[in-house]
Every structure is written in structure tokens, then in C-alpha cells.
N, CA, C and O of each residue as an XYZ file, in Angstrom:
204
protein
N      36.557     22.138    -14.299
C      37.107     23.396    -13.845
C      35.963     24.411    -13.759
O      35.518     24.831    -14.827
N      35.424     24.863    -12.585
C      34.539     26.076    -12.308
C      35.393     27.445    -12.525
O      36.436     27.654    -11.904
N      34.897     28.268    -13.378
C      34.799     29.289    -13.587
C      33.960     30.444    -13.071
O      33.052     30.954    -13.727
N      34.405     30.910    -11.577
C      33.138     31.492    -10.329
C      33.934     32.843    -10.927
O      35.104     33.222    -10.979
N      32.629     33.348    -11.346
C      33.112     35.228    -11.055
C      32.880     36.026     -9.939
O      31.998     35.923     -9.086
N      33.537     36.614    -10.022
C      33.388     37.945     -8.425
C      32.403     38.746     -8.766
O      31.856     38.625     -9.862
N      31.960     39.877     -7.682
C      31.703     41.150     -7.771
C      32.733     41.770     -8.229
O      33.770     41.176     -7.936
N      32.981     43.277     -9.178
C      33.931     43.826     -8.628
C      33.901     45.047     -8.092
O      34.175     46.094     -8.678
N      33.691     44.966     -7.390
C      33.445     45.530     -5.908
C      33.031     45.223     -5.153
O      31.825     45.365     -4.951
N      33.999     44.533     -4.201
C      34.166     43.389     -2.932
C      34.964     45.179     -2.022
O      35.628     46.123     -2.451
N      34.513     44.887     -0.972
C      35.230     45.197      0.145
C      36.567     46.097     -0.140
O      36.908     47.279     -0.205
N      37.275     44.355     -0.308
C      38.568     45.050     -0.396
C      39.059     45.639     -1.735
O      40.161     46.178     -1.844
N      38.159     45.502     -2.771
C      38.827     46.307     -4.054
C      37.303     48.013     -3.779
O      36.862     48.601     -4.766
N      37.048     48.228     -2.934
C      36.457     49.613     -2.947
C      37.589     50.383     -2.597
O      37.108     51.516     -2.607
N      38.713     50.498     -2.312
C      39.794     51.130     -1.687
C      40.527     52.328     -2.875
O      41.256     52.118     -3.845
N      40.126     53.265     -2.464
C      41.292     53.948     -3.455
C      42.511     54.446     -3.382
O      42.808     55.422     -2.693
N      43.431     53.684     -4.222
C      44.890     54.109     -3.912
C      45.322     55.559     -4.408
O      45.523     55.937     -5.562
N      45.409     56.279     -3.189
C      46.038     57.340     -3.198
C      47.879     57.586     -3.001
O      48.043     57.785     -1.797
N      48.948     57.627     -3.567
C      49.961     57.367     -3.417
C      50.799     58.550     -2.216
O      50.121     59.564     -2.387
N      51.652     58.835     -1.368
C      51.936     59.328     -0.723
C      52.521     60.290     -1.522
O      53.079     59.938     -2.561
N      52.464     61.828     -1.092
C      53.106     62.596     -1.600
C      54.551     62.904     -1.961
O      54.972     63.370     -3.020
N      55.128     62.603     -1.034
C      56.476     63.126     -0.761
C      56.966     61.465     -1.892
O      58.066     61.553     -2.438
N      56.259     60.305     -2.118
C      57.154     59.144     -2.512
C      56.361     59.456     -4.115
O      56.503     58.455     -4.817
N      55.809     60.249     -4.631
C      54.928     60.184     -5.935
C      56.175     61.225     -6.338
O      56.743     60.921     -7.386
N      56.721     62.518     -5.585
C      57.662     63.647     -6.107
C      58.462     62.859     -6.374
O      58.668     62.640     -7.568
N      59.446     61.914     -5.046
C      60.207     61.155     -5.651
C      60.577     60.539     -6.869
O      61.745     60.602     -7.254
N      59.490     59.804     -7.676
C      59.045     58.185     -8.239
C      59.051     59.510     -9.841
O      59.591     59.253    -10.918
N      58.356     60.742     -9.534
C      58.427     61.464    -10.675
C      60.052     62.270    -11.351
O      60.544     62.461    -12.463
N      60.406     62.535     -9.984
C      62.217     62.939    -10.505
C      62.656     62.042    -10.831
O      62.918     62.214    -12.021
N      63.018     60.846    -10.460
C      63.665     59.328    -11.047
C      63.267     59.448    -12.702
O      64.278     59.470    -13.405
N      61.908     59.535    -13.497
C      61.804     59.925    -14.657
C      62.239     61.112    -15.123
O      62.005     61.344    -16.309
N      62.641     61.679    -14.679
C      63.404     63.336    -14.991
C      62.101     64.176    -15.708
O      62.080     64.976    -16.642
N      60.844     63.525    -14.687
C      59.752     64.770    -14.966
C      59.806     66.059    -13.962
O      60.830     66.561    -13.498
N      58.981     66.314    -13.824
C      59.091     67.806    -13.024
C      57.245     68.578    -12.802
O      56.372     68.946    -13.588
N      57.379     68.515    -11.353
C      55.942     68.427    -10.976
C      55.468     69.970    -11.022
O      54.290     70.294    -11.178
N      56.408     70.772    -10.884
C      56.376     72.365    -11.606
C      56.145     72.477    -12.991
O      56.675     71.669    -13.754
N      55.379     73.428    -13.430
C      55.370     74.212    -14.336
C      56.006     74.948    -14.906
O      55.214     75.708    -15.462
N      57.598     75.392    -15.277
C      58.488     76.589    -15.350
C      58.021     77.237    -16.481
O      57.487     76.289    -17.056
N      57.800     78.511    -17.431
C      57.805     78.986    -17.876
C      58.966     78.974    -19.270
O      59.907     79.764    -19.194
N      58.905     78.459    -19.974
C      60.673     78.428    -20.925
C      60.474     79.287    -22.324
O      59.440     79.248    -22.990
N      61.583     80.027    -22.636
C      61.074     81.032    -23.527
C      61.077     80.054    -25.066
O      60.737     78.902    -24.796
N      61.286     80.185    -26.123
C      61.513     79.635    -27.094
C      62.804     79.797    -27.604
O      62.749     79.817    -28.833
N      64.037     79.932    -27.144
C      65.057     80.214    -27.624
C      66.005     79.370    -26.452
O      67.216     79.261    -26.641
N      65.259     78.701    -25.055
C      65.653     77.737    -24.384
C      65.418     76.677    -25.030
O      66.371     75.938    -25.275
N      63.927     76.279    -25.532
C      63.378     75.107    -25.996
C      64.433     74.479    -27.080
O      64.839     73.320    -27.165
N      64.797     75.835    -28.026
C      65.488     75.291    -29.538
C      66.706     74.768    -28.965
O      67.115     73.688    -29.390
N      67.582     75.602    -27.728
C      68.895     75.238    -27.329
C      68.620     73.877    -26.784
O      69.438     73.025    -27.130
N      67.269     73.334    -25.706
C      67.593     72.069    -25.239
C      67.399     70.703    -26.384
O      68.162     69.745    -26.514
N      66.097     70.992    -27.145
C      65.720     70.154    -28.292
C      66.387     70.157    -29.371
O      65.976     69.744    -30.455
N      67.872     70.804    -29.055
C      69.047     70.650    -30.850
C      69.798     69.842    -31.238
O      70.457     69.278    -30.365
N      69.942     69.589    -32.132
C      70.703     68.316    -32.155
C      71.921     68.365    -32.736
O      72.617     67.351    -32.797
């Protein structure tokens, strides 16, 4: 069994994946992240984090 190593960086792995915008907003709401920044006071935080 030969064991041949590559370069790595051939051709086709120089490519950088940049993901499309509009499908990265998507792919991030599905996790119920949020690509905004909102501002939240501390008396939101305690109401959402209570248990």
C-alpha cells in the first residue's frame, strides 16, 4: 500500500469559500442567531434568562 502525499495547495484547494450572503442570513436565523447587534437593557436580559 503506497502512501503518496499531496501538496496542500493544489489548484483546486487554493479556492476560498466565501458563502453567499443572503443563504449565510438564512443558515444563521435557522440557529435563532441574529446578525444585528440590538442594544438590550439589563432588566430585558434578567426577564429573557429567568427561570
Amino acid at each position: 500500500m503506497n502512501n503518496k502525499k499531496t501538496k496542500a495547495n493544489t489548484p483546486k484547494t487554493n479556492r476560498l469559500f466565501v458563502p453567499n450572503p443572503q443563504n449565510f442570513k438564512v443558515s444563521v436565523s435557522y440557529e435563532g442567531l441574529d446578525l444585528e447587534i440590538k442594544p438590550t437593557t439589563l432588566a430585558e436580559l434578567k426577564r429573557k434568562y429567568s427561570r
